[in-house]
Structure formats: C-alpha cells, structure tokens
C-alpha positions in Angstrom: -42.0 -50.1 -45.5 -38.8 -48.1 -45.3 -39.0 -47.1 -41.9 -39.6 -50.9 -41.0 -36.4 -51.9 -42.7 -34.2 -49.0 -41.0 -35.7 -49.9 -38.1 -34.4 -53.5 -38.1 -30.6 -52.8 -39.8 -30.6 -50.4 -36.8 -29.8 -52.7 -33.9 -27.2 -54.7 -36.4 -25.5 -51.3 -37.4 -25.1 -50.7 -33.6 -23.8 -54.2 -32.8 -21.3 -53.7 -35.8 -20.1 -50.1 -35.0 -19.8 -51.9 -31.1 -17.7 -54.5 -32.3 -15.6 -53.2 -34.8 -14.7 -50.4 -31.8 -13.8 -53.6 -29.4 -12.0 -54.9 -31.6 -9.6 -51.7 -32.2 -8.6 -51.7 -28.5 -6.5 -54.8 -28.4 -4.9 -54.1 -32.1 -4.0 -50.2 -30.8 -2.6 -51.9 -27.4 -0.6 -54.8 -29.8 0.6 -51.7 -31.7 2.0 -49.3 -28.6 3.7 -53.1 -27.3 4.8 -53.7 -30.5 6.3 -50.1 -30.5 7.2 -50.1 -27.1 9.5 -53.6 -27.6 11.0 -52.8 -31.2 12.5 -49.9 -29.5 13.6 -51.5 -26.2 14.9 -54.2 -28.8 18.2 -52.4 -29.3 19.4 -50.8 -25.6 18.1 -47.5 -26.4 15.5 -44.8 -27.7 15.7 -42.6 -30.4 13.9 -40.2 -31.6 12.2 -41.8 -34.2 11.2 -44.9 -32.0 9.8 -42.0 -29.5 8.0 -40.8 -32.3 6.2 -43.9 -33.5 5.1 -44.7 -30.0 3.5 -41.4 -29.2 1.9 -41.5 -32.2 0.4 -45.1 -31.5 -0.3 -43.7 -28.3 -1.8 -40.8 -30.0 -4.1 -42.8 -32.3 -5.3 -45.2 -29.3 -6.4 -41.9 -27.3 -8.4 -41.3 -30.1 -10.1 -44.2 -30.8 -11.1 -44.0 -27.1 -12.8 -41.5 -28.0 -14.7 -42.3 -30.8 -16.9 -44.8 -28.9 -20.1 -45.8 -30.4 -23.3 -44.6 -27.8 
C-alpha cells in the first residue's frame, strides 16, 4: 500500500522539483540585470557593485547545476 502511494507522489515530486528549478532561471537572470543596471545606474563600478554581480552570477551557475534528472 506504501509502495502504491510513493509510486504515485513520485511523478508530482518530479514535476515540482522541474518547476520550482524553471522557475529559478528567470528570477537569477532578473537578479544579475537587476545587478547589472543598479550599478550602471551611477556612471561607474565599484567594487562592491562588482561583487554583488559576481556573486549573482555565482549563485545562477550554480543553480544550473542543480538540475533535477
């Protein structure tokens, strides 16, 4: 009876993991732009702006990689 239910949650937990993972893309792209602009806002970089974009950048590579099979 167990083996019947994880069976059937299985296909949902793999659509879910699927989706939540699609969705990151766009929100880590939004955050490099978002980065990416803020800093272009003003003329110049600095270090901190350089910072918070390689570390978006950083955390989008990753989340690359963490995708569902």
């Amino acid at each position: 009876m167990i083996c019947n239910q994880q069976q059937r949650a299985n296909p949902f937990s793999r659509y879910l993991k699927k989706g939540i993972w699609l969705l990151g893309l766009p929100i880590w792209i939004f955050a490099i732009a978002d980065r990416s602009l803020a800093a272009l806002a003003d003329g110049y970089f600095s270090g901190l702006d350089v910072v918070q974009i390689l570390t978006a950048t950083f955390f989008c590579f990753c989340w690359l990689l963490l995708k569902p099979r």
